[in-house]
C-alpha positions as CSV (number, residue, x, y, z in Angstrom):
1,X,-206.4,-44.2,-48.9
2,X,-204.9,-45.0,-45.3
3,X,-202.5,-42.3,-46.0
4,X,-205.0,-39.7,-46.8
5,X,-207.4,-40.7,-43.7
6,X,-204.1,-40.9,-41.1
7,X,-203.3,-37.2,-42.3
8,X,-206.8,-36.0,-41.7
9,X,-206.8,-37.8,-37.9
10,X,-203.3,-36.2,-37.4
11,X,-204.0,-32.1,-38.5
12,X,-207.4,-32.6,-36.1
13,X,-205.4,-34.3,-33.2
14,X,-202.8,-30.7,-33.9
15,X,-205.9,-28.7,-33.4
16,X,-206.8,-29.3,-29.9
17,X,-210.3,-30.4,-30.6
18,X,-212.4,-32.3,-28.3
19,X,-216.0,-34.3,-28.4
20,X,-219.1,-32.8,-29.2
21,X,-217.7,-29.5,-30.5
22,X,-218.3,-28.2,-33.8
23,X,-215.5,-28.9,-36.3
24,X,-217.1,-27.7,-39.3
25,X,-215.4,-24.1,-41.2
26,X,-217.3,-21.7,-43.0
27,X,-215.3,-19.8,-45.6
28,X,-216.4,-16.6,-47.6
29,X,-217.6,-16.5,-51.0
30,X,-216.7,-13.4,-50.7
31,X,-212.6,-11.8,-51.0
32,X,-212.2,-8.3,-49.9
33,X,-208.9,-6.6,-51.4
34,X,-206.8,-4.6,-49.7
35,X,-208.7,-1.7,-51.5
36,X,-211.8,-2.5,-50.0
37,X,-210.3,-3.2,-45.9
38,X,-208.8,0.3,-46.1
39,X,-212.0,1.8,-47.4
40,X,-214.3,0.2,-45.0
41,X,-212.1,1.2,-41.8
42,X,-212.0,4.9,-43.6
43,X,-215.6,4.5,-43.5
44,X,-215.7,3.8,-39.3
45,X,-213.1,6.2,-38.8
46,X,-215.9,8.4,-39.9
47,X,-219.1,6.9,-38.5
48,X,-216.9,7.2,-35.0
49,X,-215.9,10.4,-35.5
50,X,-219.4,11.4,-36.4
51,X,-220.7,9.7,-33.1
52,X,-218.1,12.0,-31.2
53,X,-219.2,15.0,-32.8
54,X,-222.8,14.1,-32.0
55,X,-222.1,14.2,-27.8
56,X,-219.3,17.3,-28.1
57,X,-222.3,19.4,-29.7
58,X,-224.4,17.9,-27.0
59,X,-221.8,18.3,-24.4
60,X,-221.7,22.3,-26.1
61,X,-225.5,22.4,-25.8
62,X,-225.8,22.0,-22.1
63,X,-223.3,24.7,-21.4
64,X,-224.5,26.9,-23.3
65,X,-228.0,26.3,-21.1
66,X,-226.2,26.6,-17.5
67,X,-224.5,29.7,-18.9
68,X,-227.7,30.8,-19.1
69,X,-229.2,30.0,-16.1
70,X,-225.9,31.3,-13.7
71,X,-225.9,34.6,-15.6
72,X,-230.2,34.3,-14.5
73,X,-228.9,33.9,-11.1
74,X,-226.6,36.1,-11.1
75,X,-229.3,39.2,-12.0
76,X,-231.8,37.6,-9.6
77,X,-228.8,37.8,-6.6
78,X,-228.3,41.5,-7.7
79,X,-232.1,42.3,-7.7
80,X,-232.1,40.7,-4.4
81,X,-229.2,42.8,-3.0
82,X,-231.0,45.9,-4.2
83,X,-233.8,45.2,-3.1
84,X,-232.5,44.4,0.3
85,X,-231.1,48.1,0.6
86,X,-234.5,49.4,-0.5
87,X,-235.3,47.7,2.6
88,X,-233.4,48.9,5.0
89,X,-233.3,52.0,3.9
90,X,-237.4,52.1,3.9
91,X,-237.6,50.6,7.4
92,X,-234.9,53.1,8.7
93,X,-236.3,56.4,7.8
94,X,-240.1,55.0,9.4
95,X,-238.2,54.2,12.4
96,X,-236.4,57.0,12.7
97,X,-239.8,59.1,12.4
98,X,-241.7,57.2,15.0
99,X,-238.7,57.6,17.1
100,X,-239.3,59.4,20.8
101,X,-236.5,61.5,19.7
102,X,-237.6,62.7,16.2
103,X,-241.2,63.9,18.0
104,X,-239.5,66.2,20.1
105,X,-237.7,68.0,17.4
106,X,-238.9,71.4,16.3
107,X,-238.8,72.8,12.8
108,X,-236.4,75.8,12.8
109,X,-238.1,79.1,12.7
110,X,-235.5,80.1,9.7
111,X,-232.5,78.8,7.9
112,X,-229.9,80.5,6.2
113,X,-227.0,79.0,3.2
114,X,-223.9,80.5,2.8
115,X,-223.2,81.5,-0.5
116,X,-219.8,81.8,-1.9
């Protein structure tokens, strides 16, 4: 019996433990085979590769969305620009006709084309 209980004392002592910590093991009832480890990390592959796929369609998603908003502001600029020229060219031909010069003009009293 001494033998037993020196054995016991000695494989603790090899273990590093110290007071108050717990010593106590729990084993599984339960063996997995090496069948069952290779399908359970084919199985996370998948849920992880599932997860990715989730944010690249998300990632896909919100360009698809600014795509649409810089081709929107790309019309809008162009709009503007046109609109711009409308502009000018408006305020030009009213300033040209309020011009001192433009009331001074005469109409001509006939006008001839060439033909050829």
């Amino acid at each position: 019996m001494s033998y037993q209980q020196n054995n016991y004392y000695v494989s603790r002592r090899q273990q590093n433990w110290s007071r108050n910590q717990n010593t106590t093991r729990y084993t599984s009832a339960v063996k997995l085979g090496p069948v069952t480890h290779t399908i359970l990390v084919a199985l996370m592959v998948a849920v992880l590769g599932l997860i990715y796929l989730t944010q690249a369609t998300r990632a896909t998603g919100y360009d698809y969305e600014a795509q649409a908003i810089d081709s929107q502001i790309a019309e809008l600029d162009q709009q503007k620009s046109e609109l711009e020229i409308e502009n000018a060219r408006l305020t030009a031909l009213e300033t040209i006709r309020s011009s001192s010069v433009a009331r001074e003009m005469t109409t001509p009293a006939s006008t001839e084309y060439v033909n050829q």
